[in-house]
BATI-740568 format. One record per residue (C-alpha): x, y, z. Coordinates in pm, whole numbers, plus 32768, in hexadecimal, padded with zeros to 4 digits. Layout:
# BATI-740568
XYZ ...
END
This chain:
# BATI-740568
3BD139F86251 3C833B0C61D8 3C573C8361E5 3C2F3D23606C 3C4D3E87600F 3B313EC05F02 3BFD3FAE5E39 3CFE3EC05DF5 3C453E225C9F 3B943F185C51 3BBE3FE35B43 3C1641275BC2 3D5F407D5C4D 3D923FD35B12 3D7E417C5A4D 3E8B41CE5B8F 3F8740C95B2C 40A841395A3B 40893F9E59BB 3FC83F5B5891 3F083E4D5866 3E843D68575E 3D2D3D245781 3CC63C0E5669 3B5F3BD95630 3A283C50570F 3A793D0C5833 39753BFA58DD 3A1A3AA95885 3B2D3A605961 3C743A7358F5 3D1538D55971 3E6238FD592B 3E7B39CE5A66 3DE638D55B29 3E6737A75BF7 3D7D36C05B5B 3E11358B5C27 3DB336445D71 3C7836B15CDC 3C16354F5CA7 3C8234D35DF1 3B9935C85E9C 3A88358C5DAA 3A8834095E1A 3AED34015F63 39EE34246090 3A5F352861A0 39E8351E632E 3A0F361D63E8 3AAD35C46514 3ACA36796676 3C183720668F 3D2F3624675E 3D7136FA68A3 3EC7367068A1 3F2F374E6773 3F4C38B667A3 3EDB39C866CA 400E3A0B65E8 401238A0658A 3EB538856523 3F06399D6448 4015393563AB 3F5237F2633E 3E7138C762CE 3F57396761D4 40033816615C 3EF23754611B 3E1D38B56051 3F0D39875FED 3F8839575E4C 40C338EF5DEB 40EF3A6F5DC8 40B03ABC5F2A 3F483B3C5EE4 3E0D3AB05F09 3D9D398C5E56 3C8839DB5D92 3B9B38BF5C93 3B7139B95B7F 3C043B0B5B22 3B9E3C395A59 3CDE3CD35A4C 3DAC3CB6591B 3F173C6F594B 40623D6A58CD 40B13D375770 42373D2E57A7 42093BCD588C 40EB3B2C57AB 415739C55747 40A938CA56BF 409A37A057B4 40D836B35663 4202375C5600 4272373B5764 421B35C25772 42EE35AB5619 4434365556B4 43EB355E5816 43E23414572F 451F3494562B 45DF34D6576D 457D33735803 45E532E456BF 474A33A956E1 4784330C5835 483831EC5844 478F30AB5895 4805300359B4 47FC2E7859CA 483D2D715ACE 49652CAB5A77 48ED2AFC5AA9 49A52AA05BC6 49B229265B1F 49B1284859E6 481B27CF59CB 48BB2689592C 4A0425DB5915 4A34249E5821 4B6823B9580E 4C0C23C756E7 4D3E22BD571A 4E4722D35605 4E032424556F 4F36248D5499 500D25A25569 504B26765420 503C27E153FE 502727D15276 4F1826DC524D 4D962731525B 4CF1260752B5 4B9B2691537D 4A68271552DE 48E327625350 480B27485214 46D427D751F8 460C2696522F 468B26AA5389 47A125A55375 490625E853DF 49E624FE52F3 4B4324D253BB 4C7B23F55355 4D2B233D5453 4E47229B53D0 4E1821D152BA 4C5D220252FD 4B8522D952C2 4A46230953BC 48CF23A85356 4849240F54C6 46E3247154B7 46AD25C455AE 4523257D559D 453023EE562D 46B123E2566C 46C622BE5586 4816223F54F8 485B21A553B2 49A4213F534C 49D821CD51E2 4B2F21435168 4C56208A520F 4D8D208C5150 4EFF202D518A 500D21065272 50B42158511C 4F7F21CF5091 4EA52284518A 4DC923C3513C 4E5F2512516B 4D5B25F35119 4BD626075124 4AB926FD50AD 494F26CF509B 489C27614F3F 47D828A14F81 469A27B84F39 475026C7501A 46F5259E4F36 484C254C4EEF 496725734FDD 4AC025BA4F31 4C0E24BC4FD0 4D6B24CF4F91 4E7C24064FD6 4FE923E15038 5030231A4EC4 4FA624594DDF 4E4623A54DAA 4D0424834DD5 4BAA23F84E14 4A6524114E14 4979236A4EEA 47E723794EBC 47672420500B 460223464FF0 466C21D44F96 47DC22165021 4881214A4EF3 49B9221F4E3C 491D22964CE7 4A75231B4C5B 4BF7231D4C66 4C8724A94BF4 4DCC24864B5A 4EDE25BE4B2F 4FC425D54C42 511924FD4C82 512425154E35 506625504F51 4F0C260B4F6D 4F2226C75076 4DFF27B2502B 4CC827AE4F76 4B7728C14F33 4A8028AB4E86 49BE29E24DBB 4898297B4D0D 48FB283B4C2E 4A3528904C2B 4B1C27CB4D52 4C7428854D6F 4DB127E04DCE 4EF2282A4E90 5012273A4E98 518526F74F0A 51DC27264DC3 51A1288A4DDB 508828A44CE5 4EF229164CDD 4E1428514C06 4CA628C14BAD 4BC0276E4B74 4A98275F4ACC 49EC26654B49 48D326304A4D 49E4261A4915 4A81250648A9 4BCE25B448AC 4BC8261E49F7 4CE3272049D5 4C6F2893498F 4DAD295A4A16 4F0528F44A8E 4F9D2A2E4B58 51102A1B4C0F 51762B3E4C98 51BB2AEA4DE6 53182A574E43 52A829714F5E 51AA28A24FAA 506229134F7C 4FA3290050CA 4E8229E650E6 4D762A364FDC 4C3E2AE25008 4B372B6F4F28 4A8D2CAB4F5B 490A2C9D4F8A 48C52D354E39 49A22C284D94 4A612D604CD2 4BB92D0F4DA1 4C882C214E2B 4D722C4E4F4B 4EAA2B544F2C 4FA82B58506C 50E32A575066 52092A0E50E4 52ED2B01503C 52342C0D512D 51682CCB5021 501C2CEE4FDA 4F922D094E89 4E132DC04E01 4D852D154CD8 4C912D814BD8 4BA02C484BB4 4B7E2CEC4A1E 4D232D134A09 4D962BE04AC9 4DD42B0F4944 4EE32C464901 4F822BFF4A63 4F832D6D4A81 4F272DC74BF3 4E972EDC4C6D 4F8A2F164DBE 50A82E7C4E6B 50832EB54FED 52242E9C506B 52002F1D51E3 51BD2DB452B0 53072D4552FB 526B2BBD5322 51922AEB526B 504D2B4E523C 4F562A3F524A 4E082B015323 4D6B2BB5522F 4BFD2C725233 4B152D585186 4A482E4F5224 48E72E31521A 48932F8E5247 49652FFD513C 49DC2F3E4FD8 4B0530164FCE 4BA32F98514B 4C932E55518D 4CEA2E1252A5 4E902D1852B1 4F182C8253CF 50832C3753D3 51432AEE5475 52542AE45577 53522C015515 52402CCE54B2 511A2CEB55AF 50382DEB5524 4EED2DFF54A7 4EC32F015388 4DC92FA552F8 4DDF30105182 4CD330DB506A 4D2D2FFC4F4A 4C8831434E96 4DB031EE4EE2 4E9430F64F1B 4EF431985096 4F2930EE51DB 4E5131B852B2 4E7B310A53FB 4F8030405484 4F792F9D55E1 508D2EC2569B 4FD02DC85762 512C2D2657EE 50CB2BC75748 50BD2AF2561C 4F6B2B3F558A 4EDE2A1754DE 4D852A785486 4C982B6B5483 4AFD2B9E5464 4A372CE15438 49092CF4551F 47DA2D1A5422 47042DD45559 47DC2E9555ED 48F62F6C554C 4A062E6655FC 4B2F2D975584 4B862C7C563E 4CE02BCF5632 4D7C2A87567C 4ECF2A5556F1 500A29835730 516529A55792 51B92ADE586E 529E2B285960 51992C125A1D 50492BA15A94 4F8D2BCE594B 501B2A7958FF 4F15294D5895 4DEF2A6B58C5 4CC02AF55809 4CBC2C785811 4BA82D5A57CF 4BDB2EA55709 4AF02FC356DB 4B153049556E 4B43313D54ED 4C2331B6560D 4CB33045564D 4C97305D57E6 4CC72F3458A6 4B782EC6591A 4BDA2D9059BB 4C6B2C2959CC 4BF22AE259D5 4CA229A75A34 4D8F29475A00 4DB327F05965 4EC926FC5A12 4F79274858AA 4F86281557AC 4E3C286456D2 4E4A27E15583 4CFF283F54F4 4B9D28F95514 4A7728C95468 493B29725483 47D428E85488 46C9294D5397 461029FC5472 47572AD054CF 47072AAA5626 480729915682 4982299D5659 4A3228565659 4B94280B567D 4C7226E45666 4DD226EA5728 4EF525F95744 4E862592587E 4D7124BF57CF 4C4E2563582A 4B482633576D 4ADF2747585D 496F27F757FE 494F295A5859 47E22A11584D 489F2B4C5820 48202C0556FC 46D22C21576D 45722C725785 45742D7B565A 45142ED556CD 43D92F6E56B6 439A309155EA 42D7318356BD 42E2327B55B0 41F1319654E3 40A831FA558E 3F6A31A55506 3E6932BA5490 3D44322B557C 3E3B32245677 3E9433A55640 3CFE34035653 3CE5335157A3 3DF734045843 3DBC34F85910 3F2835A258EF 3F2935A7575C 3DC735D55706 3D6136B5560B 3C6D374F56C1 3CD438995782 
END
């Protein structure tokens, strides 16, 4: 189908060529990485007929087929195999080529549809409309513990079963929940100062943890140690295996103590009240009350508090009504390194275990961010999108084990689930070594 001049591989025009050329092995093998192997195979398994020419189609058209469908992707003729070697200055191995492709795939970034909808809403009638209190949690075991009002509820995610764990009195009703990390025991306190602890299995309370004089507003557990924040400003580390429960008493912050959160290593706690400050503990240090930083900048109460999963040394603080902004800080250095108005209370936040995301919950606002759950892309904290928003304002989020499912609880009595942190990307640069020997594109063979 084509017309070839002879001299054009031979190798007298090679010696007349100011190009030199690399020619690895025997001058008889075939050199493959000059070939197209994928149109190789196609004409090496795919029957041809001739067919009589289609008077309706001139001369020039035929032609130009001619050239598309035989001509290389470098405007010469296709050829199977080759003899020529190829210039030295533009060799490249095809694997170090497929290495660059996949690191700059892995430098893009990933692009998700936003749910358009909650997969599930529940009723949850009575649920206290308090910013300080913490009183959702999804354990491990796949139970979300809630307290609503003077109650607290065990819903069952795999069978949607309900059990009804406690029900005390209006002047005594739970203001805090956390699940173990075992989630055999799930952590309660309440509005009188008591702290409890309630067997996940036989759902009986096992223990009553003495220390503080008010509210508990928040409660986390690290290990078998449960940690407690209260309205009367203090931190208490409980061991919940000793006798005396009472490890370490800490009071540094001038407020209520709202927020706590241990970091995944168990090295540091994160402590955010009402006084507007955040405080860095050493888990070794906390007996000397001696803390490791004071974060001043919200200008709110900080209650949303969450460590990074990708990195030990990154918190991420949400701050309340006067404040608005989600900060990032390296507790290394003890910096804020990003800070981002998002024009409404923020009154929790979860990091997206898949995905290098941080997704917030909200309340009052007097923009359109109000009662919303926003999606951030870290490190550069874009705005990915919104979900929502809840008839009121977001009180809590909770993630499920799985890290998959984000659930939140507003003051409109509902909890809303959101399939938003999912499926987990695939690695494409993990690539098995069978599956590199039956590739034609990074074979070793040349």
């Amino acid at each position: 189908m084509w017309s070839l001049d002879r001299d054009w591989y031979t190798p007298r025009s090679l010696l007349s060529t100011p190009t030199h050329y690399h020619f690895p092995g025997d001058r008889f093998i075939p050199n493959r990485s000059l070939m197209d192997l994928d149109q190789a195979h196609s004409l090496l398994t795919n029957r041809f007929k001739e067919t009589p020419h289609n008077q309706r189609f001139s001369e020039s058209y035929r032609q130009k087929l001619d050239e598309t469908l035989n001509l290389g992707s470098d405007g010469k003729p296709f050829r199977m195999l080759v003899f020529r070697g190829c210039p030295k200055s533009t060799r490249k191995s095809i694997r170090e080529a497929e290495a660059a492709a996949l690191q700059n795939r892995s430098n893009q970034p990933h692009s998700r549809a936003m749910p358009k909808k909650e997969t599930k809403i529940l009723d949850v009638p009575n649920i206290r409309n308090d910013y300080y209190a913490n009183i959702m949690d999804w354990g491990k075991n796949n139970i979300l513990a809630v307290a609503l009002g003077s109650e607290i509820f065990l819903w069952n995610s795999l069978n949607s079963n309900v059990l009804q764990l406690f029900e005390g009195t209006d002047d005594d009703c739970p203001t805090s929940v956390a699940w173990s990390q075992d989630a055999k025991l799930l952590a309660a306190g309440f509005m009188n100062s008591e702290l409890q602890l309630w067997d996940a299995e036989t759902s009986k309370p096992i223990r009553m943890l003495e220390g503080h004089r008010k509210r508990v507003a928040t409660i986390a557990w690290n290990g078998d140690t449960l940690t407690s924040g209260s309205l009367d400003n203090s931190i208490i580390n409980h061991d919940v295996r000793a006798r005396r429960n009472v490890t370490s008493r800490v009071k540094a912050h001038r407020a209520e103590v709202c927020g706590l959160k241990w970091s995944r290593r168990g090295n540091m706690l994160a402590s955010g009240g009402g006084d507007n400050h955040i405080y860095i503990w050493d888990s070794s240090k906390m007996s000397s009350s001696s803390f490791l930083h004071c974060f001043k900048d919200h200008r709110a109460a900080v209650k949303a508090l969450a460590w990074c999963p990708y990195d030990s040394n990154v918190l991420g603080s949400g701050g309340g009504t006067d404040d608005r902004c989600i900060k990032i800080w390296n507790v290394q250095k003890g910096t804020c390194i990003r800070s981002i108005d998002t024009t409404a209370q923020v009154c929790g936040l979860e990091w997206n275990r898949h995905h290098k995301e941080i997704l917030s919950g909200h309340g009052f606002s007097t923009s359109s961010s109000h009662n919303q759950l926003c999606l951030w892309r870290y490190p550069s904290m874009t705005k990915v999108g919104g979900l929502g928003p809840h008839a009121s304002r977001v009180l809590h989020l909770s993630q499920s084990p799985d890290g998959l499912t984000v659930v939140s609880a507003g003051a409109d009595e509902r909890l809303r689930f959101w399939d938003i942190f999912g499926p987990p990307a695939t690695d494409t640069s993990k690539i098995s070594y069978l599956d590199n020997l039956l590739s034609f594109k990074i074979s070793q063979l040349r």
